[in-house]
C-alpha positions as a LaTeX table, in Angstrom:
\begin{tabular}{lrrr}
\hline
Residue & $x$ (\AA) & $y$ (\AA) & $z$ (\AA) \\
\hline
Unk1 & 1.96 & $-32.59$ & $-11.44$ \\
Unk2 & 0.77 & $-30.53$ & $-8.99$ \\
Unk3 & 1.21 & $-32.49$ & $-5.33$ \\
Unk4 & 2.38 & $-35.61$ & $-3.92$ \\
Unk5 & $-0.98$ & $-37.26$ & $-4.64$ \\
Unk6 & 0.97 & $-39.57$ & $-7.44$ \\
Unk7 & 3.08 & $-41.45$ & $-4.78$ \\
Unk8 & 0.09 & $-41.43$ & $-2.10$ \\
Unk9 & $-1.08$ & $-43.00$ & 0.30 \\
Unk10 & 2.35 & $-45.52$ & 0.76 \\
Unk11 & 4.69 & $-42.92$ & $-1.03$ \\
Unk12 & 3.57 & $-40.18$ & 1.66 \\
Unk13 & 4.41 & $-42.85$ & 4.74 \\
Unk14 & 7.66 & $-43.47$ & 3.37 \\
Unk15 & 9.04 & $-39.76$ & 2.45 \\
Unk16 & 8.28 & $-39.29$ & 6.03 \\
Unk17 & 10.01 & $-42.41$ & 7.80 \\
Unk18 & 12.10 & $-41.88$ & 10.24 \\
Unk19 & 14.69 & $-44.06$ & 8.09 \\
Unk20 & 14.32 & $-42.00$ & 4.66 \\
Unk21 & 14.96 & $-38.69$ & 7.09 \\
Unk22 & 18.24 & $-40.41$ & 8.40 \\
Unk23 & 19.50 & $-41.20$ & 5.05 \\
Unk24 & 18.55 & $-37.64$ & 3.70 \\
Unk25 & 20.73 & $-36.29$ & 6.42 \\
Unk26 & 21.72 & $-33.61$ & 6.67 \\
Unk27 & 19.60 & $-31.58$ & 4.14 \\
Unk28 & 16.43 & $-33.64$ & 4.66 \\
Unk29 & 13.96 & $-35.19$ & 2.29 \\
Unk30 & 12.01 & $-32.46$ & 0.89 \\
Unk31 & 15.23 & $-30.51$ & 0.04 \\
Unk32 & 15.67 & $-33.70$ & $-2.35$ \\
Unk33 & 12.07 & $-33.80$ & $-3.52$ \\
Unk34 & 11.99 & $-29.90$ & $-4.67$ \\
Unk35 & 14.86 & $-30.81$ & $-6.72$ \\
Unk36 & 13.00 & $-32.85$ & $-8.76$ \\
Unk37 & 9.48 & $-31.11$ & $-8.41$ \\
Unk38 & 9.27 & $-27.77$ & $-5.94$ \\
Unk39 & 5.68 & $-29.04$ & $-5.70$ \\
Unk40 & 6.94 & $-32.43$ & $-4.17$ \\
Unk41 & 7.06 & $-31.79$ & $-0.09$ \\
Unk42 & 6.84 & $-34.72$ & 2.79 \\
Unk43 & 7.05 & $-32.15$ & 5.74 \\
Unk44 & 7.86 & $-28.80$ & 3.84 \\
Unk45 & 4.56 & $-26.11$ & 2.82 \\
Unk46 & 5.32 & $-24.75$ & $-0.57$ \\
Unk47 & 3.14 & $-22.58$ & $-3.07$ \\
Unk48 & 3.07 & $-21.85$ & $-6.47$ \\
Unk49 & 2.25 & $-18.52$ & $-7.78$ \\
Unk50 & $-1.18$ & $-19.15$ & $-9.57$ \\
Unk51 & $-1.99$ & $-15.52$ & $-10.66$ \\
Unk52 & $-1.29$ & $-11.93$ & $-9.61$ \\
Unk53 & $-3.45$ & $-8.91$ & $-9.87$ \\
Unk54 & $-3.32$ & $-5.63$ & $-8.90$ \\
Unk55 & $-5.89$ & $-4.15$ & $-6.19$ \\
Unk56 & $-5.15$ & $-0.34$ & $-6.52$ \\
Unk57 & $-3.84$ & 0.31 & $-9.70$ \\
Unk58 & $-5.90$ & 3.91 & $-10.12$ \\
Unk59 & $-4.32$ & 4.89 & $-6.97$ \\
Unk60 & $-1.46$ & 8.58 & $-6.94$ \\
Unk61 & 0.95 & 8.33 & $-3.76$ \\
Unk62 & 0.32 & 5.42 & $-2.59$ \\
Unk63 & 1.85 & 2.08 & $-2.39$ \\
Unk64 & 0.33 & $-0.61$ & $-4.41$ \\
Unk65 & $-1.50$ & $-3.87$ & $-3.64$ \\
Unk66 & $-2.14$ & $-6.75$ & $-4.90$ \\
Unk67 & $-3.28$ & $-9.98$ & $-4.38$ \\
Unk68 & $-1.54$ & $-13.15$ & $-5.38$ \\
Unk69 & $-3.87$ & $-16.55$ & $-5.19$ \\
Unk70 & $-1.48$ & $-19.59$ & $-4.02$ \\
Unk71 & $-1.79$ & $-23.40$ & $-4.95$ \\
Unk72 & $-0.20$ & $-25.55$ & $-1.84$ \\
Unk73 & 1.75 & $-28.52$ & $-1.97$ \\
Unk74 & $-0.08$ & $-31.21$ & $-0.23$ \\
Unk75 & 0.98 & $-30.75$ & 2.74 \\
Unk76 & $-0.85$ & $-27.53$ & 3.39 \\
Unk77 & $-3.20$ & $-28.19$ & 6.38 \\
Unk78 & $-5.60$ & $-25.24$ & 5.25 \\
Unk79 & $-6.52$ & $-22.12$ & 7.20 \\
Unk80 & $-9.24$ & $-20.66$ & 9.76 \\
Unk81 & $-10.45$ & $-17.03$ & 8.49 \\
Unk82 & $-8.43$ & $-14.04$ & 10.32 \\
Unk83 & $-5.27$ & $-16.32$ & 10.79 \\
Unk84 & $-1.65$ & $-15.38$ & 8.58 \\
Unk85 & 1.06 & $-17.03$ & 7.32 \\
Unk86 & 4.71 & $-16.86$ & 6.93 \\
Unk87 & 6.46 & $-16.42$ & 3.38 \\
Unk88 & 9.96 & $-17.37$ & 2.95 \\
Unk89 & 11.45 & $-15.65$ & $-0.18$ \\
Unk90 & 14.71 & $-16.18$ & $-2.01$ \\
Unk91 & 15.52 & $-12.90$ & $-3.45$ \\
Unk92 & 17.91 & $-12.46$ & $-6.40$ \\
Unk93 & 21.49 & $-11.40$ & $-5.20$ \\
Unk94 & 20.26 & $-12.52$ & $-1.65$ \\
Unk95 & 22.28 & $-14.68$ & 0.34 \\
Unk96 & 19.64 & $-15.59$ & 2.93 \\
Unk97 & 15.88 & $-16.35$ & 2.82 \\
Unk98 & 13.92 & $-13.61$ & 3.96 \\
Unk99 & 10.48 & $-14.73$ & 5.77 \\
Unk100 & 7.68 & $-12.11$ & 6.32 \\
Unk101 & 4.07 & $-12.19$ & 7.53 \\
Unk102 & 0.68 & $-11.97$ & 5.63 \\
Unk103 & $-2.76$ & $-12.39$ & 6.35 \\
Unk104 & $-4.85$ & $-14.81$ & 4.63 \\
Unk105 & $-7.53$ & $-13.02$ & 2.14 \\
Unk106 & $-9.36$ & $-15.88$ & 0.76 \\
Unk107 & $-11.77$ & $-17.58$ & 2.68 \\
Unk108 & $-10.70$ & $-20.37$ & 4.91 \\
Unk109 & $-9.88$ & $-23.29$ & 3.18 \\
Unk110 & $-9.04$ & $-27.27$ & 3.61 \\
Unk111 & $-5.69$ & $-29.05$ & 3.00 \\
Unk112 & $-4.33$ & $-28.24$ & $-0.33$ \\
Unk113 & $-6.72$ & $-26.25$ & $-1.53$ \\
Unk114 & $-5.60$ & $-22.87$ & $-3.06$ \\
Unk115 & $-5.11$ & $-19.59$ & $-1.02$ \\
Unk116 & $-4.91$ & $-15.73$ & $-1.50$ \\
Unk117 & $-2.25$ & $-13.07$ & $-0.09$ \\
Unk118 & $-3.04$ & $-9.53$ & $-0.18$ \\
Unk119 & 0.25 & $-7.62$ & $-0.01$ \\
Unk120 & 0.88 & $-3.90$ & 0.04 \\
Unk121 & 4.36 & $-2.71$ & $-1.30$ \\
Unk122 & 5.88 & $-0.96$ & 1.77 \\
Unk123 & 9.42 & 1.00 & 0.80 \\
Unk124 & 11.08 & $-0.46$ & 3.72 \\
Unk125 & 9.63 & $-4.28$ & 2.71 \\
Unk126 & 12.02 & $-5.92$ & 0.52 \\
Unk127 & 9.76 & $-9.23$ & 0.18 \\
Unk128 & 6.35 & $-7.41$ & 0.25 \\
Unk129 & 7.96 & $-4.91$ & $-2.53$ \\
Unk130 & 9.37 & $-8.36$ & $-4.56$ \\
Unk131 & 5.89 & $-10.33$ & $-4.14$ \\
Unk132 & 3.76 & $-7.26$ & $-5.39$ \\
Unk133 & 6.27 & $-6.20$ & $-8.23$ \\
Unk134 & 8.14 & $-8.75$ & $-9.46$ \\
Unk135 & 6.39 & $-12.41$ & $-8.60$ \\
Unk136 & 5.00 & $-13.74$ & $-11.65$ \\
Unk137 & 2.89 & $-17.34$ & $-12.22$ \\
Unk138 & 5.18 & $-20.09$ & $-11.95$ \\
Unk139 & 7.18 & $-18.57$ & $-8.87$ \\
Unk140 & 7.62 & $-21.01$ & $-5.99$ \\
Unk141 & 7.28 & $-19.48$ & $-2.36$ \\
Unk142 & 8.15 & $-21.12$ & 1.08 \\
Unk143 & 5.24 & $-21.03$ & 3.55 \\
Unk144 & 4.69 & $-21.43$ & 6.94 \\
Unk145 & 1.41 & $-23.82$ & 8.25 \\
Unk146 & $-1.18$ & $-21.02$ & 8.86 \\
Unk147 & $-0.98$ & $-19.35$ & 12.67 \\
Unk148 & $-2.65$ & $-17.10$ & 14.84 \\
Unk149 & $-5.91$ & $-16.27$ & 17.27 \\
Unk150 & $-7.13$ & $-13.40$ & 15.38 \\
Unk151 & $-9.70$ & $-15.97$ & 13.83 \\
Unk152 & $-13.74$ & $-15.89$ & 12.90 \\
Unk153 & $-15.56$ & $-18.78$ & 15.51 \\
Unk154 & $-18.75$ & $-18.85$ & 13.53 \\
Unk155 & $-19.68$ & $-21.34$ & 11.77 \\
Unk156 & $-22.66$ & $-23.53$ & 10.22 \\
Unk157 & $-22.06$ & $-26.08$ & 13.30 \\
Unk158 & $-21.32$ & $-22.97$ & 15.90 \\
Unk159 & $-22.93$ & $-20.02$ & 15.75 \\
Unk160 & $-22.37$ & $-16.36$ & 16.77 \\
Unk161 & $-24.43$ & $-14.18$ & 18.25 \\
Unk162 & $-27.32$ & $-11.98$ & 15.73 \\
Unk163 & $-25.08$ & $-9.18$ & 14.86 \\
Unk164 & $-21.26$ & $-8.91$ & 14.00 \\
Unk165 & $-18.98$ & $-6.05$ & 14.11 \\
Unk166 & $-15.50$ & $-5.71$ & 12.04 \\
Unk167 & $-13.50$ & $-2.54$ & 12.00 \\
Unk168 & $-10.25$ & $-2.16$ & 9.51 \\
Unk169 & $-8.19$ & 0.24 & 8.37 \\
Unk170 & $-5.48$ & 0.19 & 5.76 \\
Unk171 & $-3.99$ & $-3.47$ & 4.77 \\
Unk172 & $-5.87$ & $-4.34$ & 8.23 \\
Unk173 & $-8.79$ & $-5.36$ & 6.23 \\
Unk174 & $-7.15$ & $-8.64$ & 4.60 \\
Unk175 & $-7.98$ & $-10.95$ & 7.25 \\
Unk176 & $-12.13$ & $-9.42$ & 8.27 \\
Unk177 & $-12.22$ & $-10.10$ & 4.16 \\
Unk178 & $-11.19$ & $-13.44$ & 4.64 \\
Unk179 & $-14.25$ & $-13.99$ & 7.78 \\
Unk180 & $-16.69$ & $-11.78$ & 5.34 \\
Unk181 & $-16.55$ & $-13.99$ & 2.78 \\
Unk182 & $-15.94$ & $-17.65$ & 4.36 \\
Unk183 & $-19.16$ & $-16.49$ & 6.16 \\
Unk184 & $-21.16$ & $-15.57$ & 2.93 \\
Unk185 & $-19.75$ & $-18.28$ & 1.12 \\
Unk186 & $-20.97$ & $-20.69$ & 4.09 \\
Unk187 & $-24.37$ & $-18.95$ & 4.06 \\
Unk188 & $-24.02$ & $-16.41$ & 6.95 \\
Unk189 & $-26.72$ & $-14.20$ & 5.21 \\
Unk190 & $-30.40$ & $-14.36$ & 5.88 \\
Unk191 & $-30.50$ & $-17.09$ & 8.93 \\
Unk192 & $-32.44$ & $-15.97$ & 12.23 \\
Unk193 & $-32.43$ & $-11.67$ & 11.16 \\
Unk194 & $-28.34$ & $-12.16$ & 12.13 \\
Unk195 & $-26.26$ & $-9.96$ & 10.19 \\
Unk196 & $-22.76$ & $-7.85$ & 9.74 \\
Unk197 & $-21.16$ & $-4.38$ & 9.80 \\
Unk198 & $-18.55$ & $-3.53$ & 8.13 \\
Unk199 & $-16.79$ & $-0.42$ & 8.94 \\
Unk200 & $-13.39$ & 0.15 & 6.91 \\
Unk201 & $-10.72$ & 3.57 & 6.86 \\
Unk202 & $-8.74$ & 3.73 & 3.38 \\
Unk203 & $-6.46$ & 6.33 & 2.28 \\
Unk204 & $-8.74$ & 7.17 & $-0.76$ \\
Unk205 & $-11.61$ & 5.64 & $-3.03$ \\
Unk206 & $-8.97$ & 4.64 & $-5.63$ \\
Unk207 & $-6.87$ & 3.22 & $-3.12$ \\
Unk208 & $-9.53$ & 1.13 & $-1.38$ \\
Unk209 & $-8.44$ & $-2.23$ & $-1.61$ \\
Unk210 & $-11.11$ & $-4.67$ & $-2.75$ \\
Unk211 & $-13.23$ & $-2.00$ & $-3.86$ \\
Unk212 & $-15.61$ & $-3.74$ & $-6.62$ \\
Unk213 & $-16.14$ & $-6.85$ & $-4.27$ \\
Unk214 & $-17.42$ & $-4.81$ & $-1.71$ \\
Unk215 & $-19.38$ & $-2.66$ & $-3.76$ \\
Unk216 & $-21.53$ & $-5.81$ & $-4.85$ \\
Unk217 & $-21.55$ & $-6.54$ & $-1.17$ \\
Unk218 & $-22.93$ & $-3.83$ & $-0.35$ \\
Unk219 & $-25.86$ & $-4.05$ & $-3.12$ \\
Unk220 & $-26.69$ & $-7.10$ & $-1.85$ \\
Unk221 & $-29.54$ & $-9.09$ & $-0.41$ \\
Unk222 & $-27.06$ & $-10.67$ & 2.37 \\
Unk223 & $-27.06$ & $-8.57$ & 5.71 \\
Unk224 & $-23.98$ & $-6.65$ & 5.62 \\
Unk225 & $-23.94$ & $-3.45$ & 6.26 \\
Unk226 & $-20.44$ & $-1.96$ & 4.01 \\
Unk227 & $-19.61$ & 1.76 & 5.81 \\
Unk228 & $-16.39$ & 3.33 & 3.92 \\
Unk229 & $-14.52$ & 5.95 & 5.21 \\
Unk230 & $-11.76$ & 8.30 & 3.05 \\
Unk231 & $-9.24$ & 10.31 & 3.42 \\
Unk232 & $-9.17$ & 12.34 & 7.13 \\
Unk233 & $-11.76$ & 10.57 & 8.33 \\
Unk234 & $-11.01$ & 9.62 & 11.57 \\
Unk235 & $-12.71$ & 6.83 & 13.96 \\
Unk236 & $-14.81$ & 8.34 & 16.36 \\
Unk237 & $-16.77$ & 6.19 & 19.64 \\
Unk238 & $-19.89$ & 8.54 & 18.62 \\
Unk239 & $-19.92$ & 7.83 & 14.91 \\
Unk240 & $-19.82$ & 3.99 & 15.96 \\
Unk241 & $-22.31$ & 4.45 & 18.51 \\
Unk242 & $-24.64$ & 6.00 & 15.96 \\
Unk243 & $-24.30$ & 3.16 & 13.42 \\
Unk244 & $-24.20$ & 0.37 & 16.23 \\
Unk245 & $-25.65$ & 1.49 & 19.39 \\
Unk246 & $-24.83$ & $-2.06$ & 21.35 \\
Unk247 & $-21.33$ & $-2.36$ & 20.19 \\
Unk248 & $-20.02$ & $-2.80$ & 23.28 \\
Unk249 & $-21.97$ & $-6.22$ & 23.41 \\
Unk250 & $-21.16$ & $-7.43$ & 19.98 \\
Unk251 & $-18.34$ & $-9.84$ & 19.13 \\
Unk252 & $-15.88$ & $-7.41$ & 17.26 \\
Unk253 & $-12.46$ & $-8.15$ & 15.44 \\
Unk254 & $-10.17$ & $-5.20$ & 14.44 \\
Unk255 & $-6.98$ & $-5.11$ & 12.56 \\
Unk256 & $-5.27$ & $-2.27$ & 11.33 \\
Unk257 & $-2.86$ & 0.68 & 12.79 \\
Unk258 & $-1.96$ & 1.68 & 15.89 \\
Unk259 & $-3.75$ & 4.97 & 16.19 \\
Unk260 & $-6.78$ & 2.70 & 15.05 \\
Unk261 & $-6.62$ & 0.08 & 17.32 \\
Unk262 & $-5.90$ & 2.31 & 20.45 \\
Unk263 & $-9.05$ & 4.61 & 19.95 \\
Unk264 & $-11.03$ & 1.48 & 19.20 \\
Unk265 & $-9.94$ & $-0.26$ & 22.31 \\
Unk266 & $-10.51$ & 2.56 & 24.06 \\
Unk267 & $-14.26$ & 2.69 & 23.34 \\
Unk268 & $-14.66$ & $-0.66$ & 23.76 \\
Unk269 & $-13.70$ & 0.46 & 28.02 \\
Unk270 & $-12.21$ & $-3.48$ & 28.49 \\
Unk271 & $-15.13$ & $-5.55$ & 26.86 \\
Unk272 & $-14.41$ & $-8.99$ & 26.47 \\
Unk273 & $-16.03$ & $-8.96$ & 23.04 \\
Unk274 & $-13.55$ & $-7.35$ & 20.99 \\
Unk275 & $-10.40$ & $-9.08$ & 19.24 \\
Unk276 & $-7.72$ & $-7.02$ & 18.32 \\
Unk277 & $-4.50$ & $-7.64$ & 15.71 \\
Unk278 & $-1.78$ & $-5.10$ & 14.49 \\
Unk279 & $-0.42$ & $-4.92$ & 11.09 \\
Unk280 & 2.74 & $-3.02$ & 12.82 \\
Unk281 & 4.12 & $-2.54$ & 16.65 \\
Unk282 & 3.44 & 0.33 & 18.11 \\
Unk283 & 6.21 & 2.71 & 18.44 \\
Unk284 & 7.95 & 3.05 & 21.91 \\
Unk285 & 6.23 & 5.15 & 24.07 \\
Unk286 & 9.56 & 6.95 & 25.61 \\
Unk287 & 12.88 & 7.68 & 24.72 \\
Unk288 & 12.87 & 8.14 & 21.09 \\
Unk289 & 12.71 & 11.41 & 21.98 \\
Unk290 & 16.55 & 11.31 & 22.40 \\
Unk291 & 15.89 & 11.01 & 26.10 \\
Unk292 & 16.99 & 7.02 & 26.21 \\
Unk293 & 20.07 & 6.75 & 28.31 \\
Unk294 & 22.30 & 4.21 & 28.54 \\
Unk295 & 24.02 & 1.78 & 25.88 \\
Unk296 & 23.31 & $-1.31$ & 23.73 \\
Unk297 & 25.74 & $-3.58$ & 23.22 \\
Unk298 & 25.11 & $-6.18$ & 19.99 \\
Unk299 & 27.59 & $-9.21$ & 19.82 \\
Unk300 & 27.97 & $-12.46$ & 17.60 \\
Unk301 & 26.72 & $-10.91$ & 14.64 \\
Unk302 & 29.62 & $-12.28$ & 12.47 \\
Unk303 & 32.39 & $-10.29$ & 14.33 \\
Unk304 & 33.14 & $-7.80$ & 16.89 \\
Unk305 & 30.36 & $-6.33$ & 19.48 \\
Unk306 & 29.08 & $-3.39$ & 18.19 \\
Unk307 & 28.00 & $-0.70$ & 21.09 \\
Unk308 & 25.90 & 2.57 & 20.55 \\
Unk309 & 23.84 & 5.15 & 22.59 \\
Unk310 & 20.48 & 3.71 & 23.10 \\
Unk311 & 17.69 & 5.76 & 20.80 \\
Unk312 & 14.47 & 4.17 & 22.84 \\
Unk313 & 13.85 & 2.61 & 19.83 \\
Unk314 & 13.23 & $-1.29$ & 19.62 \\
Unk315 & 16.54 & $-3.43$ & 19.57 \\
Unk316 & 15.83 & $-4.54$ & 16.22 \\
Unk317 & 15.70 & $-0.96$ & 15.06 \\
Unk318 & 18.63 & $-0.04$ & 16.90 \\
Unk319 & 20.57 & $-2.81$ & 15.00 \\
Unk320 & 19.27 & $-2.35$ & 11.90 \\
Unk321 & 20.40 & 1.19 & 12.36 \\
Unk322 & 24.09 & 0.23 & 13.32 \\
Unk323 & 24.06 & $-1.92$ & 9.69 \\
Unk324 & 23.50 & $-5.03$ & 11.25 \\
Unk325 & 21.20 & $-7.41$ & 9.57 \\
Unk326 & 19.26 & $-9.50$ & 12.38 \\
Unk327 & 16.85 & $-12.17$ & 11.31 \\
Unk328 & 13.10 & $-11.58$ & 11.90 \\
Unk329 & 10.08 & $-11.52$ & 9.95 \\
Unk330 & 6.92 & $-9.86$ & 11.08 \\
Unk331 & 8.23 & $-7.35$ & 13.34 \\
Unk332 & 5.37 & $-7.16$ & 15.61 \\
Unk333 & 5.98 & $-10.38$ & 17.92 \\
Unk334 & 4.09 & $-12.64$ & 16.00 \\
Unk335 & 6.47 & $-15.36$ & 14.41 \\
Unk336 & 9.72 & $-15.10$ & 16.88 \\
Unk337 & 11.92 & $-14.88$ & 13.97 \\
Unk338 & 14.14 & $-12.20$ & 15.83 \\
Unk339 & 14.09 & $-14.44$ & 18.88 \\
Unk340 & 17.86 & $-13.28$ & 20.26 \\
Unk341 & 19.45 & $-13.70$ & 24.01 \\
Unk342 & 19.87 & $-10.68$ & 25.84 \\
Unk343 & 23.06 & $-11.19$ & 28.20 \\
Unk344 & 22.26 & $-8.13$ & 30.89 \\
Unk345 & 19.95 & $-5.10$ & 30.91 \\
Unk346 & 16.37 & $-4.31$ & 31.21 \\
Unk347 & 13.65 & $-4.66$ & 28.32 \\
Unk348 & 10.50 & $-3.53$ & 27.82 \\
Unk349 & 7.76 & $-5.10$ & 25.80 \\
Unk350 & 6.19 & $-1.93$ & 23.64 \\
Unk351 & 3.18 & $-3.99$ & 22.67 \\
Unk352 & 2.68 & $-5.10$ & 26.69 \\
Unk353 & 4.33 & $-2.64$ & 28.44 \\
Unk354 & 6.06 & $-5.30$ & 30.35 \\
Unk355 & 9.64 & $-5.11$ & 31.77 \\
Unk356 & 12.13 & $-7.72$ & 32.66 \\
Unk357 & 15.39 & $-7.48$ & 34.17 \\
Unk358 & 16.39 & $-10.96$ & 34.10 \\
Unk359 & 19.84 & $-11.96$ & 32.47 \\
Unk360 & 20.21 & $-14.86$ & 29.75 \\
Unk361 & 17.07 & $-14.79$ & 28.53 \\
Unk362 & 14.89 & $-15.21$ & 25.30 \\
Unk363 & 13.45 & $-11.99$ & 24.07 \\
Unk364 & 11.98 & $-10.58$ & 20.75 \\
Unk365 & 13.94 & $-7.86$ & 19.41 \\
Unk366 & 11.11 & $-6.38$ & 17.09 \\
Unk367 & 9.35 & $-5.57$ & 20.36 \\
Unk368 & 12.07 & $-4.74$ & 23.02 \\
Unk369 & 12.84 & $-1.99$ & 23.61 \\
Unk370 & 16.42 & $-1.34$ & 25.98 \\
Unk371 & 15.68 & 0.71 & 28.70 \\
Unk372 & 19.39 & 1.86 & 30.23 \\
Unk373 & 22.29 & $-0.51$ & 29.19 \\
Unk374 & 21.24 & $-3.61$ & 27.29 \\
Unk375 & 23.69 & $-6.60$ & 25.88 \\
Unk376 & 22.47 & $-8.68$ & 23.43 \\
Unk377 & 23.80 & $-11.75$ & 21.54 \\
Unk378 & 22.12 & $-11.66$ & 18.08 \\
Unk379 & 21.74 & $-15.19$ & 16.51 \\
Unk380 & 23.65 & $-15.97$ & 12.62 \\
Unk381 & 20.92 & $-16.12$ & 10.00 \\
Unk382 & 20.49 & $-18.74$ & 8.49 \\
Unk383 & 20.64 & $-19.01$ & 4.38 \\
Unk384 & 24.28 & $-16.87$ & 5.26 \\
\hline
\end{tabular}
């Protein structure tokens, strides 16, 4: 029994009353219903791991992928292509659930139908590492309703314009896979001469994720035009204006790092056509240099204010690197996991550039970064 469709439509109503909720206090009903069956949710999105298969497993020095397809509890509201979602994880020996960030791979879907994650294996990534290496078929995972902007518009009902652009590098090519293929699978191909380019930057041939799907891509009859790029091959406005002279004027989505995404932007010169999405902040732009002045001041993390010299790197950094264990999850301001009050000091936003000054308020410590003295008042994580 896969879903709540057993005890539907009346069962559904009443795991969701008001009344049942007050009763269930303080742990709530679905804490109750995965209990009995971890498929069983009222309000709660859970997954079961379906299969797991590896994307690079030819590739030397690099970290693997792979791709793990997801069956939803009920209560999934399905996706739009481009958009992410949050995983909650319950490692072994763990005393809290970490959550983390992925991008969608499979092509949008409805309510309760079954979804793909792509996941690299970064060294620093406890759940990305656990999900790629150790998550088998049967394991349950906590998700998130799907999120973000970074999202394809076409579709049978609503158009595009004749020719569209995506440019990925690295993991950054999980969510253009998941518009590629909702818009062959919704019959993109062959209607009115409109087509697609595809321009993607891997590592390596053996570490090109998704490599025999786009290969048959590529050979066939559909419009898309598959460019690769290996090793030091590095973006360049004058390659792309060779292989799409109007870019400029097409609607283009790029994901991937950084270095990427600034040189893209850059040739872009401000059109209004182009989406954009990180994978990973950027780094501060000054004082990690050792040229940050000032201190930062961390208190209610479970005892006594902890001060430092400020590096110029991001608060959540800086915390991390004083042993402190701060909640967050995507660590690019995406999901507001790290959400923490800073007391006194001046911020800046590394993705923005923005500064604020003002005291007592909100701020995202995986994008702050102190500039002078900086207080903040990290919040206990939950699952302690």
């Amino acid at each position: 029994m896969s879903t709540l469709a057993p005890l539907a439509p009346l069962g559904r109503r009443v795991l969701r009353s008001r009344v049942l909720a007050a009763l269930a206090s303080p742990h709530g009903v679905d804490r109750y219903l995965e209990l009995v069956n971890p498929m069983w949710a009222a309000q709660d999105v859970r997954a079961r791991v379906v299969d797991v298969r590896r994307e690079n497993p030819d590739a030397v020095d690099s970290a693997p992928v792979a791709t793990l397809t997801l069956e939803p509890t009920s209560t999934w509201r399905g996706h739009r292509a481009g958009q992410y979602v949050q995983v909650g994880v319950d490692l072994p020996g763990s005393a809290r659930r970490l959550t983390r960030c992925f991008s969608i791979s499979s092509a949008a879907s409805v309510p309760g139908e079954r979804i793909t994650l792509t996941v690299r294996a970064h060294d620093e990534g406890q759940v990305s590492a656990f999900l790629v290496r150790e998550a088998r078929p049967g394991q349950i995972l906590h998700l998130s309703q799907a999120q973000g902007d970074f999202v394809l518009d076409q579709s049978p009902a609503t158009p595009t314009n004749s020719h569209l652009l995506f440019i990925t590098g690295g993991s950054g090519i999980t969510p253009a896979m998941s518009m590629l293929r909702t818009l062959l699978r919704d019959g993109y191909e062959g209607r009115a001469g409109r087509r697609v380019t595809f321009l993607h930057y891997a590592r390596s041939e053996d570490d090109q994720i998704f490599a025999e799907e786009l290969a048959a891509i590529a050979a066939g009859d559909n419009d898309v035009d598959v460019q690769l790029r290996y090793g030091d091959h590095v973006f360049s406005e004058f390659e792309l204006r060779r292989l799409v002279p109007t870019f400029r004027d097409l609607d283009t989505w790029v994901c991937g790092p950084a270095g990427l995404t600034q040189l893209v932007v850059a040739a872009y010169d401000g059109s209004p056509r182009l989406r954009t999405e990180l994978f990973k902040a950027p780094r501060p732009s000054s004082g990690t240099d050792g040229s940050a002045e000032g201190e930062v001041s961390f208190a209610g993390a479970g005892g006594e204010p902890v001060t430092a010299a400020n590096s110029g790197a991001t608060l959540l950094e800086q915390a991390e690197a004083l042993g402190l264990r701060p909640e967050f999850g995507c660590r690019m301001g995406i999901c507001f996991s790290c959400t923490s009050r800073k007391t006194e000091g001046t911020v800046r936003n590394v993705l923005t550039g923005a500064t604020s000054s003002l005291p007592e308020e909100d701020i995202q410590i995986c994008v702050s970064a102190p500039e002078g003295d900086c207080a903040v008042e990290l919040p206990t994580p939950p699952h302690a």
